[in-house]
PQR file with spaces between the fields and no chain letter, atoms N, CA, C, O and H, PARSE charges and radii, in Angstrom:
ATOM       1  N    UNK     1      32.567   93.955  136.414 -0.4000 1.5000
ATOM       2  CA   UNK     1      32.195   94.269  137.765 -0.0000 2.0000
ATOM       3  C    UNK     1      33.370   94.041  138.715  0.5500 1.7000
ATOM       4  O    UNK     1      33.657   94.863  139.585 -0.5500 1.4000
ATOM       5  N    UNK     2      34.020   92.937  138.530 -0.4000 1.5000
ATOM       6  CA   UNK     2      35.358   92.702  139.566 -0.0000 2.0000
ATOM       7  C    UNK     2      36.382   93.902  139.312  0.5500 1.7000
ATOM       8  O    UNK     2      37.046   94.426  140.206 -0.5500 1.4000
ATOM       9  H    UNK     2      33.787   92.269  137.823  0.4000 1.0000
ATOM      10  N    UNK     3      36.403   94.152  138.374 -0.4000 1.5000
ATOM      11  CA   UNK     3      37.406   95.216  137.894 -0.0000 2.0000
ATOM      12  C    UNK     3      36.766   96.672  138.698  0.5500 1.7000
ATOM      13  O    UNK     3      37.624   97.407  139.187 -0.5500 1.4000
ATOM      14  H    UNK     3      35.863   93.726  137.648  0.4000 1.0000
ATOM      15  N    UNK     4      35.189   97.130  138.854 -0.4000 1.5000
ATOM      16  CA   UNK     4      34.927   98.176  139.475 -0.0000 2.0000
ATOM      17  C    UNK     4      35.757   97.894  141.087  0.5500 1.7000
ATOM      18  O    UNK     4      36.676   98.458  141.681 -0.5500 1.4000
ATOM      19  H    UNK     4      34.492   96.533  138.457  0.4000 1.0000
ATOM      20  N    UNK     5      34.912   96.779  141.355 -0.4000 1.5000
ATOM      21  CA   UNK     5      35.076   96.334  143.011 -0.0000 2.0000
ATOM      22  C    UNK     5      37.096   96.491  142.933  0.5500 1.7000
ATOM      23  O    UNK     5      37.530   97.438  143.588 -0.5500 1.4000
ATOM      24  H    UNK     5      34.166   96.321  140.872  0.4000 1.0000
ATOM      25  N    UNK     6      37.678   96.015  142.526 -0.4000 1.5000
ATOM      26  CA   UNK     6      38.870   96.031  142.721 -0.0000 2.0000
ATOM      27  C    UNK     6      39.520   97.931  142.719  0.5500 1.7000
ATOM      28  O    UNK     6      40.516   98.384  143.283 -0.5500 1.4000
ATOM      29  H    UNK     6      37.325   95.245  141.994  0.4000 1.0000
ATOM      30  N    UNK     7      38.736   98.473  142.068 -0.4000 1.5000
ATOM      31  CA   UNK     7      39.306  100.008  142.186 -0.0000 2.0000
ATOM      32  C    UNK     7      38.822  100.421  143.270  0.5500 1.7000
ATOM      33  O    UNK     7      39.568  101.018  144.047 -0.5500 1.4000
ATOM      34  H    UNK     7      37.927   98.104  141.610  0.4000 1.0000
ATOM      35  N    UNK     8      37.366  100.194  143.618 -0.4000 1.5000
ATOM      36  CA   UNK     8      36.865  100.811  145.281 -0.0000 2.0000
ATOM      37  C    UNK     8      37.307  100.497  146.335  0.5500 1.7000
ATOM      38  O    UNK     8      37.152  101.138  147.375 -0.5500 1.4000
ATOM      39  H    UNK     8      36.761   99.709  142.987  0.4000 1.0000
ATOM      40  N    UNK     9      38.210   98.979  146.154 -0.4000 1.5000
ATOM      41  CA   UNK     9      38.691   98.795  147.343 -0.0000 2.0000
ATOM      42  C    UNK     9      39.880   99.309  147.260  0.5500 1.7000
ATOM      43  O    UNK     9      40.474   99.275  148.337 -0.5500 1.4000
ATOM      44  H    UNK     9      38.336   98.459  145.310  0.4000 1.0000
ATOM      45  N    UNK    10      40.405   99.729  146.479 -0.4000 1.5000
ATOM      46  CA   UNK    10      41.482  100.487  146.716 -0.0000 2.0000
ATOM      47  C    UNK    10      41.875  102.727  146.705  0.5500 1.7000
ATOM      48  O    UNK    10      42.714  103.609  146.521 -0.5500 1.4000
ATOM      49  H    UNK    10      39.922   99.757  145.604  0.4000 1.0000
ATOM      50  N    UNK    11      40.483  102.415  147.060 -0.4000 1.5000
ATOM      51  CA   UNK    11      40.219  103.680  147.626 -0.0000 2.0000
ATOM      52  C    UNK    11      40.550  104.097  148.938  0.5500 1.7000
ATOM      53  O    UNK    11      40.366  103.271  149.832 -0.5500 1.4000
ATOM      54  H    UNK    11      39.801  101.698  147.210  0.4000 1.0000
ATOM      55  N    UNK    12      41.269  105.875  149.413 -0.4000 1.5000
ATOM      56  CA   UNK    12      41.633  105.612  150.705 -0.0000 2.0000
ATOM      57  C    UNK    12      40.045  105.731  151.536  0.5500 1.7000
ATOM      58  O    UNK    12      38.918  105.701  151.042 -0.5500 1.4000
ATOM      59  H    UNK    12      41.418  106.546  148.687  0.4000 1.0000
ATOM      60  N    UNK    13      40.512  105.888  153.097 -0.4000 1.5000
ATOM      61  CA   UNK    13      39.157  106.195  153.735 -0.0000 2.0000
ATOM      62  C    UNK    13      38.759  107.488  153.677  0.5500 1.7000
ATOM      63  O    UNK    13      37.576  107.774  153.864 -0.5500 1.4000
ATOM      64  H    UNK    13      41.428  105.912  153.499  0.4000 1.0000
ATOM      65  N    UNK    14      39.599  108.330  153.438 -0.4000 1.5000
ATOM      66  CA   UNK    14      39.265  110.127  153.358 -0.0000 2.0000
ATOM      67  C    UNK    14      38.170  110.010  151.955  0.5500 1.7000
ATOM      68  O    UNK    14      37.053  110.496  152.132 -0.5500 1.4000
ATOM      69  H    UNK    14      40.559  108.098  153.286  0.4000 1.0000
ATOM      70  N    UNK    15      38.448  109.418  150.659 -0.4000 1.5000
ATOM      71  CA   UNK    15      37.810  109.578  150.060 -0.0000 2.0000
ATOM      72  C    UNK    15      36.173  108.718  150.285  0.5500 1.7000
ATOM      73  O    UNK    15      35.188  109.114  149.663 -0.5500 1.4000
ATOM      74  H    UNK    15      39.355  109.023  150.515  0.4000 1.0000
ATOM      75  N    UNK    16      36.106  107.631  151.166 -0.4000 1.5000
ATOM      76  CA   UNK    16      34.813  107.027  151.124 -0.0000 2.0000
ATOM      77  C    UNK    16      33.937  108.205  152.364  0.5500 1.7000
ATOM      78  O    UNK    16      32.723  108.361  152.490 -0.5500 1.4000
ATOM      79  H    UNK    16      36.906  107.308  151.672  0.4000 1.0000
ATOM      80  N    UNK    17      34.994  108.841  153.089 -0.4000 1.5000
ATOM      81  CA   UNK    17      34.246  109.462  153.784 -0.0000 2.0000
ATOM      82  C    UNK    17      33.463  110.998  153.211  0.5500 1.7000
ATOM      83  O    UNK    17      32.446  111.500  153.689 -0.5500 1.4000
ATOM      84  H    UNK    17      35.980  108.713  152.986  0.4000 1.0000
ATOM      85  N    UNK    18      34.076  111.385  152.358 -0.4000 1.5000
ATOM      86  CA   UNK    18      33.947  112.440  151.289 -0.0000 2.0000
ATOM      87  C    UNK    18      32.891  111.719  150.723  0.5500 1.7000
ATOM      88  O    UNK    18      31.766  112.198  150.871 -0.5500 1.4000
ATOM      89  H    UNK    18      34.902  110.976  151.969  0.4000 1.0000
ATOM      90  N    UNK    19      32.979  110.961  150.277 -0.4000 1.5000
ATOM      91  CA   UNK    19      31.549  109.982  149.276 -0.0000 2.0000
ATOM      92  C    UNK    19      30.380  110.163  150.274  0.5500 1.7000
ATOM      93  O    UNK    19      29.282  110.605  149.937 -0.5500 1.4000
ATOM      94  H    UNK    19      33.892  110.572  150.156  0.4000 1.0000
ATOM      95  N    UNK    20      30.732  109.757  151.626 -0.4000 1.5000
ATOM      96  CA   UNK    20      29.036  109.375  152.492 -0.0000 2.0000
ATOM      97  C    UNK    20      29.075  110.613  152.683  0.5500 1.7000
ATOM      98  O    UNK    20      28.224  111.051  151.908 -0.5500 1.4000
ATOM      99  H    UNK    20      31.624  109.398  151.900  0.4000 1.0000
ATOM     100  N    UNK    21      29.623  111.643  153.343 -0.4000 1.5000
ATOM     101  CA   UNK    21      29.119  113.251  153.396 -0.0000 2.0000
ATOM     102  C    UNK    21      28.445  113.894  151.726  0.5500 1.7000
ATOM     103  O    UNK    21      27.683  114.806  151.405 -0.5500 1.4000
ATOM     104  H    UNK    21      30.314  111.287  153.972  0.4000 1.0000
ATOM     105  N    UNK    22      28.928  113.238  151.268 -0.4000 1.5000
ATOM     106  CA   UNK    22      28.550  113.806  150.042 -0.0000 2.0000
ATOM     107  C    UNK    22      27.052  113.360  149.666  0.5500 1.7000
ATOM     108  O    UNK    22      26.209  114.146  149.233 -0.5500 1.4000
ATOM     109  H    UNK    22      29.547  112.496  151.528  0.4000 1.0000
ATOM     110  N    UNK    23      26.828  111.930  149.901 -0.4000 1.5000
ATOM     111  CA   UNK    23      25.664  111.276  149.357 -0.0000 2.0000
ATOM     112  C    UNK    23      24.576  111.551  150.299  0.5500 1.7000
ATOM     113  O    UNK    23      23.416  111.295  149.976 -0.5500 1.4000
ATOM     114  H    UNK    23      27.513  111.292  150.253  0.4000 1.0000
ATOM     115  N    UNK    24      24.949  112.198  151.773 -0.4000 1.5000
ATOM     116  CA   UNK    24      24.293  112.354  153.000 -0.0000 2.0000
ATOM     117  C    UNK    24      23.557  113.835  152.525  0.5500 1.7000
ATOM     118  O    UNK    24      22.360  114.095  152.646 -0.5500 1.4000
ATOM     119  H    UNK    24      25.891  112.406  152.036  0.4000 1.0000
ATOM     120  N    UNK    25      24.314  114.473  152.114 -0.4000 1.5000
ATOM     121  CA   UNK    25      24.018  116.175  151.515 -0.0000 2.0000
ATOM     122  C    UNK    25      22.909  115.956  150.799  0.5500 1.7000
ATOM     123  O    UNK    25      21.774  116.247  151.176 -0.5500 1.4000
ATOM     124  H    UNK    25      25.287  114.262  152.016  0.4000 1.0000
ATOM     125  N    UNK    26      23.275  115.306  149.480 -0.4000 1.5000
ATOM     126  CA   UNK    26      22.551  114.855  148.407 -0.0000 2.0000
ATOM     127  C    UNK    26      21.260  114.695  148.528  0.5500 1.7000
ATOM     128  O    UNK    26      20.365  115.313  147.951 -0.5500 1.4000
ATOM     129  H    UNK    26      24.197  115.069  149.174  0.4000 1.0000
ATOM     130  N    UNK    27      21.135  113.266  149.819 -0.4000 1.5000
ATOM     131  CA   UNK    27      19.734  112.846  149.885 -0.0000 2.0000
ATOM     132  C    UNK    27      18.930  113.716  150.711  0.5500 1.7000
ATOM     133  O    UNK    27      17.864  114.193  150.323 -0.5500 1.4000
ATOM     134  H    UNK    27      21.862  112.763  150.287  0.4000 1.0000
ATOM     135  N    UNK    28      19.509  113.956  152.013 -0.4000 1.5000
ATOM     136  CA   UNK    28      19.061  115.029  152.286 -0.0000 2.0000
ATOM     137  C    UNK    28      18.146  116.515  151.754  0.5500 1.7000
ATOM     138  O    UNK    28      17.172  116.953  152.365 -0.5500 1.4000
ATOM     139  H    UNK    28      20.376  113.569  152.328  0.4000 1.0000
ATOM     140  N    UNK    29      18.594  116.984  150.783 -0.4000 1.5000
ATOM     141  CA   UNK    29      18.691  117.919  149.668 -0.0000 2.0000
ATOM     142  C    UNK    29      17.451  117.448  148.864  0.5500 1.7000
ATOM     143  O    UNK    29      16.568  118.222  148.492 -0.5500 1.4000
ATOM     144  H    UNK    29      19.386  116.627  150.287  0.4000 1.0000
ATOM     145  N    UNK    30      17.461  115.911  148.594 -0.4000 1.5000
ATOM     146  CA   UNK    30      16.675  115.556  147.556 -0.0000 2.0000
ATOM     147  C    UNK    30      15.208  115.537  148.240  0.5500 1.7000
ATOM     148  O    UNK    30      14.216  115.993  147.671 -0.5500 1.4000
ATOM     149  H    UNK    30      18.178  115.283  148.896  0.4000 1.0000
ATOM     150  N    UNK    31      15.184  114.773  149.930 -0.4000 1.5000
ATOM     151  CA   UNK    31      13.906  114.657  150.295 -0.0000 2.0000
ATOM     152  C    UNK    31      13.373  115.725  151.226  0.5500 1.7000
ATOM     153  O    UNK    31      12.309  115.698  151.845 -0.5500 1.4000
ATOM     154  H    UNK    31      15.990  114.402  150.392  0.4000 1.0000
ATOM     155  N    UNK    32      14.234  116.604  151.219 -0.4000 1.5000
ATOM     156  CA   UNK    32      13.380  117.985  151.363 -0.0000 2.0000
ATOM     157  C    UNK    32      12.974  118.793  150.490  0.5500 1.7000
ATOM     158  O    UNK    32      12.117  119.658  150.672 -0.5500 1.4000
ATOM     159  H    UNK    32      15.098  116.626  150.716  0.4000 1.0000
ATOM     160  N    UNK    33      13.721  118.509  149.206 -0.4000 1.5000
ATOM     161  CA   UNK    33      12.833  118.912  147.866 -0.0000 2.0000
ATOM     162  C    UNK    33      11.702  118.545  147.647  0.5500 1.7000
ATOM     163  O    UNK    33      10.634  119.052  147.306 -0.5500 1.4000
ATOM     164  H    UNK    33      14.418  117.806  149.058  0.4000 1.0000
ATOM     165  N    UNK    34      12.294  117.074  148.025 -0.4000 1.5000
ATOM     166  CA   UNK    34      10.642  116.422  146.756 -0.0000 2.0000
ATOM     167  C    UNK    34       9.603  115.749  147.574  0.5500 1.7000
ATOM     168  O    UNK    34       8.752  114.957  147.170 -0.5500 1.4000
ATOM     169  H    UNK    34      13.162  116.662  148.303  0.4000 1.0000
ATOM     170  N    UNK    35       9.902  116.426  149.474 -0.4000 1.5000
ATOM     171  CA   UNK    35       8.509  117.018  149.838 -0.0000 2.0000
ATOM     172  C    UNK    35       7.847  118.251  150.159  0.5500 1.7000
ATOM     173  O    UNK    35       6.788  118.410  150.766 -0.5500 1.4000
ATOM     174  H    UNK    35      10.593  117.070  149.803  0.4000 1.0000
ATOM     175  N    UNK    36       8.436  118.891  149.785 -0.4000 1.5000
ATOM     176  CA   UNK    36       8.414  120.731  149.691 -0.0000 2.0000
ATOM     177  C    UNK    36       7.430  120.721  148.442  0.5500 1.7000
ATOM     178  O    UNK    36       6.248  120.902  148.736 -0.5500 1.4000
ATOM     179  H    UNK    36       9.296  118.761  149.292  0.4000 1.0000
ATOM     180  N    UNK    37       7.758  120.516  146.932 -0.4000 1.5000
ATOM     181  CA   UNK    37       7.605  120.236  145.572 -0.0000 2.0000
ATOM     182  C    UNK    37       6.687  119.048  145.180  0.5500 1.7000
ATOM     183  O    UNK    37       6.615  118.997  143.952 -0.5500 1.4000
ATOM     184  H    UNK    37       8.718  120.368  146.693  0.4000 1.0000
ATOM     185  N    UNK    38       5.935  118.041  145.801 -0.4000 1.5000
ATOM     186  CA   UNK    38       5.562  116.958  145.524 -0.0000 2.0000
ATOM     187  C    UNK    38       4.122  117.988  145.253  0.5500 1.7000
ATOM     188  O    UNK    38       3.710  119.062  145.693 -0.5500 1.4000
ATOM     189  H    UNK    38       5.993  118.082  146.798  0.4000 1.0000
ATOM     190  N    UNK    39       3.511  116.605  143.927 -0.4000 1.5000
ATOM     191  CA   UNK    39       2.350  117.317  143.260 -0.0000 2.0000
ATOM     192  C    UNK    39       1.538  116.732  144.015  0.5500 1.7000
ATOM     193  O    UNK    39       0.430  117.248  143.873 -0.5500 1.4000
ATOM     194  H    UNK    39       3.846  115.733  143.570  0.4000 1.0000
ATOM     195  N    UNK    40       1.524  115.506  145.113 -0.4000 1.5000
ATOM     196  CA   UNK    40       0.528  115.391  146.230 -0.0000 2.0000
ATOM     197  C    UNK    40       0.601  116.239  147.162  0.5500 1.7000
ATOM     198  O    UNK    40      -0.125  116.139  148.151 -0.5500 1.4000
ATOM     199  H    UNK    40       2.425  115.087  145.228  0.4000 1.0000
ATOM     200  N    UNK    41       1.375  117.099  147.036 -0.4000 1.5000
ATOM     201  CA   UNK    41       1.332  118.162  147.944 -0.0000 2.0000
ATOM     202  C    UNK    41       0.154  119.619  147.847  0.5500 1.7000
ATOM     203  O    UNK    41      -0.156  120.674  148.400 -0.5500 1.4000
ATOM     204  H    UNK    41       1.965  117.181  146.233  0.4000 1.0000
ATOM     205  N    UNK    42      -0.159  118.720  146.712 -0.4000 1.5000
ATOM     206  CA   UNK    42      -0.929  120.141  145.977 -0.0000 2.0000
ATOM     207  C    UNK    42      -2.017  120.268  145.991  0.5500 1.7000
ATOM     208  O    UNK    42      -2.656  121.252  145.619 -0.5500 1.4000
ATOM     209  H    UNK    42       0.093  117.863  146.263  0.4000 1.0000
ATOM     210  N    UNK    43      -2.690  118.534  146.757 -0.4000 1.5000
ATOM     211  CA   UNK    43      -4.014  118.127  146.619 -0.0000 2.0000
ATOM     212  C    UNK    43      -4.595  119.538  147.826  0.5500 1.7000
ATOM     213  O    UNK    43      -3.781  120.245  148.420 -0.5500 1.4000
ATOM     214  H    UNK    43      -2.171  117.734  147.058  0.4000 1.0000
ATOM     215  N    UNK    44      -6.354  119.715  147.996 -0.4000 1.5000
ATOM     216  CA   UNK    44      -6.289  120.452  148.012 -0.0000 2.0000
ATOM     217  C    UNK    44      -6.854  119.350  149.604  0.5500 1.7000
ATOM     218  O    UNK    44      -7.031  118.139  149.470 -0.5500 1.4000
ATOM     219  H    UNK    44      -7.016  119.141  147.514  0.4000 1.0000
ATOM     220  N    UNK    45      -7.039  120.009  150.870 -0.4000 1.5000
ATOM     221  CA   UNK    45      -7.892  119.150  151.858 -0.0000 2.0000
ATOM     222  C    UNK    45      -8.881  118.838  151.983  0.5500 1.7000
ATOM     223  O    UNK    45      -9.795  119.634  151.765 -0.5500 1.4000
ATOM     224  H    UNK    45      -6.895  120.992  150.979  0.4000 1.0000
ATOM     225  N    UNK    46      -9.143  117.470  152.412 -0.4000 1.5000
ATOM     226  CA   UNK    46     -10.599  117.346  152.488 -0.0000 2.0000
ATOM     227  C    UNK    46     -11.353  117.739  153.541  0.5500 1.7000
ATOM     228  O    UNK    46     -11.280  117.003  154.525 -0.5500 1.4000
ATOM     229  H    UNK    46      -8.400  116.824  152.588  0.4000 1.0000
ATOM     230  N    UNK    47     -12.083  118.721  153.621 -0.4000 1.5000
ATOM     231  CA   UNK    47     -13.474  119.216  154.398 -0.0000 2.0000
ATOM     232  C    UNK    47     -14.091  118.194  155.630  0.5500 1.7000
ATOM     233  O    UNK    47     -13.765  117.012  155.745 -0.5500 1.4000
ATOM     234  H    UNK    47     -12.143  119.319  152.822  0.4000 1.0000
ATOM     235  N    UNK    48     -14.611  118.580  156.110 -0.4000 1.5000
ATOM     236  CA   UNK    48     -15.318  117.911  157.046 -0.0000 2.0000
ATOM     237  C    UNK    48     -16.757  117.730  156.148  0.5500 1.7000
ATOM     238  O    UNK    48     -17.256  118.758  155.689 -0.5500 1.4000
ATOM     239  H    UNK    48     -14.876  119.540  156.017  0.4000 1.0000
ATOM     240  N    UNK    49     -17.495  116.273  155.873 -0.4000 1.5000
ATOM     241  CA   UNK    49     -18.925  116.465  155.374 -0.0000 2.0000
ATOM     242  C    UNK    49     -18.693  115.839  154.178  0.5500 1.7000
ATOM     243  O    UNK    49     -19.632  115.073  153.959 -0.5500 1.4000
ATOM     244  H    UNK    49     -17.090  115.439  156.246  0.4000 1.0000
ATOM     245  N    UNK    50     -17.769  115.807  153.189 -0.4000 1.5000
ATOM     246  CA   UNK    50     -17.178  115.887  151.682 -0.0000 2.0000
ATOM     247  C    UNK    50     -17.294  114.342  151.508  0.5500 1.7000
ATOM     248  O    UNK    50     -16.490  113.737  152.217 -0.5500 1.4000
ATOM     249  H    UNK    50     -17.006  116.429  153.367  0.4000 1.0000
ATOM     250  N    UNK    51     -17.953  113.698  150.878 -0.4000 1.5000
ATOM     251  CA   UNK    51     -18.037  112.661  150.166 -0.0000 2.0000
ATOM     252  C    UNK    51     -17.043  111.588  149.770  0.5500 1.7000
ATOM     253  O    UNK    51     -16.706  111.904  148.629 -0.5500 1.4000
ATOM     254  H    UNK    51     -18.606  114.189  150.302  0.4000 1.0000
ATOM     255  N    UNK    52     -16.483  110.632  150.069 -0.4000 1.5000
ATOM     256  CA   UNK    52     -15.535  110.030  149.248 -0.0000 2.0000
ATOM     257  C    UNK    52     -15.804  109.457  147.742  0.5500 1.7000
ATOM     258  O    UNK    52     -16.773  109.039  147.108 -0.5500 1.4000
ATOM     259  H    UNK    52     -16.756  110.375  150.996  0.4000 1.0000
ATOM     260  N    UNK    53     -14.564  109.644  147.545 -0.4000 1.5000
ATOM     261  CA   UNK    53     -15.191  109.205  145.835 -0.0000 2.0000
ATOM     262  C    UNK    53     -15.702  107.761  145.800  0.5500 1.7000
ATOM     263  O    UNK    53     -15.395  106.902  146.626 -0.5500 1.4000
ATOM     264  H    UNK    53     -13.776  109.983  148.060  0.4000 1.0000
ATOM     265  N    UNK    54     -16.423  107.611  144.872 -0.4000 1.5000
ATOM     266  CA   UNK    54     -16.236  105.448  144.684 -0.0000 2.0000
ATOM     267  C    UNK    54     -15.393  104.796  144.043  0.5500 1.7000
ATOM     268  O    UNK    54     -15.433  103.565  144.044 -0.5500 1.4000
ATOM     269  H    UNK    54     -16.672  108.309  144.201  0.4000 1.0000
């Protein structure tokens, strides 16, 4: 692990800034997917009148 930490800190700032635009895209990307795509998305609505389950 010291050996990772010792290479990241010797990273310039162009590249950490490339990293957060990058990871910013990413997540972005990811949570408009996977609430576009979510299988609770699929439930169907509940009615006015409709019973809850027990």
């Amino acid at each position: 692990m010291l050996a990772c930490l010792y290479v990241l800190h010797g990273l310039s700032w162009i590249t950490w800034l490339v990293f957060a635009c990058w990871v910013a895209v990413v997540l972005a990307f990811y949570l408009l997917w996977g609430r576009r795509h979510s299988a609770l998305n699929a439930l169907p609505d509940v009615v006015a009148g409709d019973r809850p389950l027990p």
